[in-house]
N, C-alpha and C positions, 0 to 999 in steps of 0.2 A: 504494500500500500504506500503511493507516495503522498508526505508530507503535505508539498503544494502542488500546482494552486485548489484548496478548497474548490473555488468555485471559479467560473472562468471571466464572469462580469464584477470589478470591484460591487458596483450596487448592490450584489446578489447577496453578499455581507455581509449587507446593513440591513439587521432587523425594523422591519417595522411595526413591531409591539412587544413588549415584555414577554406574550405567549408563545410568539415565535421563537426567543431567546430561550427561553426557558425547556421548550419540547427540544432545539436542537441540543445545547447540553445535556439532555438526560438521554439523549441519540449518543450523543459521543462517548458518553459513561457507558450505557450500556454495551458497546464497541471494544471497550476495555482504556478507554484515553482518558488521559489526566486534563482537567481542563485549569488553568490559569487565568486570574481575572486584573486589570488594572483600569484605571480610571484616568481623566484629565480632561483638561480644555484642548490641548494640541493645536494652537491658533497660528500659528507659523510653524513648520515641519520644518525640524533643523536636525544637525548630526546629534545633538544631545540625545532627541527624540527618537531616533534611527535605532541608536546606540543601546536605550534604554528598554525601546524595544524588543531588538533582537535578543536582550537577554532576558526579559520576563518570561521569551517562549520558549527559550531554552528550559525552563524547569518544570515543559510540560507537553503535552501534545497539541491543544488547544488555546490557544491567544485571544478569551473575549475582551475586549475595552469598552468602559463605560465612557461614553462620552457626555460632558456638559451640553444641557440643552443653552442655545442661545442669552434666556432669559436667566439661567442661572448662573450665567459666566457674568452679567450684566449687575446680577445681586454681589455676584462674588468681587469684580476684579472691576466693579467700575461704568459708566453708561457709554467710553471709549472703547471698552470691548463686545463683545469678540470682533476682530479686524476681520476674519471670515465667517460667511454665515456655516451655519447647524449644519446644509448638508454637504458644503464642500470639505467640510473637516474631516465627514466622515468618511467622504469619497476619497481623499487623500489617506486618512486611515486604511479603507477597505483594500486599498490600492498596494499599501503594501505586504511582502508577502510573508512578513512573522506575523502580520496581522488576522485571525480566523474572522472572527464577527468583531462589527461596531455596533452598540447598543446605546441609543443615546437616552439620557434621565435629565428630566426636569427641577429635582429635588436639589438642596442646597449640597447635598452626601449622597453617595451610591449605597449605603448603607440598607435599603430596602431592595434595591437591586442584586448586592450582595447574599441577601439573605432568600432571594428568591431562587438564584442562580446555581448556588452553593458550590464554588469554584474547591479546588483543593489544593492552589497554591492563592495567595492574596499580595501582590506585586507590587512595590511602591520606591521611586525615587529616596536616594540620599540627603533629600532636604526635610524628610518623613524620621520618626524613629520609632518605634513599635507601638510608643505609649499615644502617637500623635496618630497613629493611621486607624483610618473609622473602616469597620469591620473585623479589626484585627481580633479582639476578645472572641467573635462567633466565629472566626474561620478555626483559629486555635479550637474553640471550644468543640466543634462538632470533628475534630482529629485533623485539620488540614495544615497547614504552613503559611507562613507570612515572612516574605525577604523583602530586604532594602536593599538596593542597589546604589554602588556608589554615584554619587551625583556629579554629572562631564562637566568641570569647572569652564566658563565661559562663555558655555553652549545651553541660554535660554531664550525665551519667546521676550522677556524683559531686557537682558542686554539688546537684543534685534532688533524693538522698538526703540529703544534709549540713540542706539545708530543712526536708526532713518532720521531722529527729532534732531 
């Protein structure tokens, strides 16, 4: 069975509803695959993000990302953000190929996403530390794993911005 590409159209990737995300994980388990979950806004696709990726998928067969819905990037980081809308972020997620599914959430935390999903690895950048990453207590708790990866010094969506200004 190889790897990639899941599917052959990035779009095909992108869930569009929690129940779609949901039956293919418990597809993939059933399969025998480790599925892997991380989250983010991803609003400019830099080497940090490339980087970061390709090692969350490394610790599993399956690559979902929760991605911030527009309006929640807009609570979180600002009325400046997001610089790309909801579905080119994701198109650009789907597009890549550590990437399985993009799964985008409106809520302020993937934390209900998390918990629907039930990933068995839970993936988070070096700027995170166990005690800061939402999910981490339920993914441990139901027997799963929770890695931080080190974080690619110089390589973020805020230095990029900082550049163009």
């Amino acid at each position: 069975m190889s790897n990639f590409p899941l599917f052959d159209d990035p779009a095909q990737r992108i869930a569009k509803d929690w129940a779609f995300a949901k039956t293919q994980g418990a597809m993939w388990r059933a399969e025998g695959l480790r599925v892997v979950f991380t989250n983010g806004v991803f609003d400019l696709l830099h080497p940090g993000h490339m980087t970061y990726l390709a090692q969350a998928r490394m610790f599993g067969d399956r690559l979902v990302v929760g991605l911030n819905s527009d309006a929640s990037v807009k609570r979180l980081k600002g009325d400046s953000r997001p610089l790309q809308a909801e579905e080119d972020r994701a198109f650009n997620l789907a597009a890549l190929r550590s990437v399985d599914l993009v799964v985008p959430f409106s809520e302020d935390t993937p934390l209900d996403l998390i918990n629907l999903l039930h990933p068995e690895v839970l993936v988070k950048g070096g700027d995170y530390t166990l005690a800061t990453i939402v999910g981490a207590k339920e993914v441990v708790g139901w027997g799963g794993q929770v890695e931080v990866l080190s974080f690619v010094q110089g390589k973020s969506t805020t230095s990029l911005i900082e550049k163009m200004g």
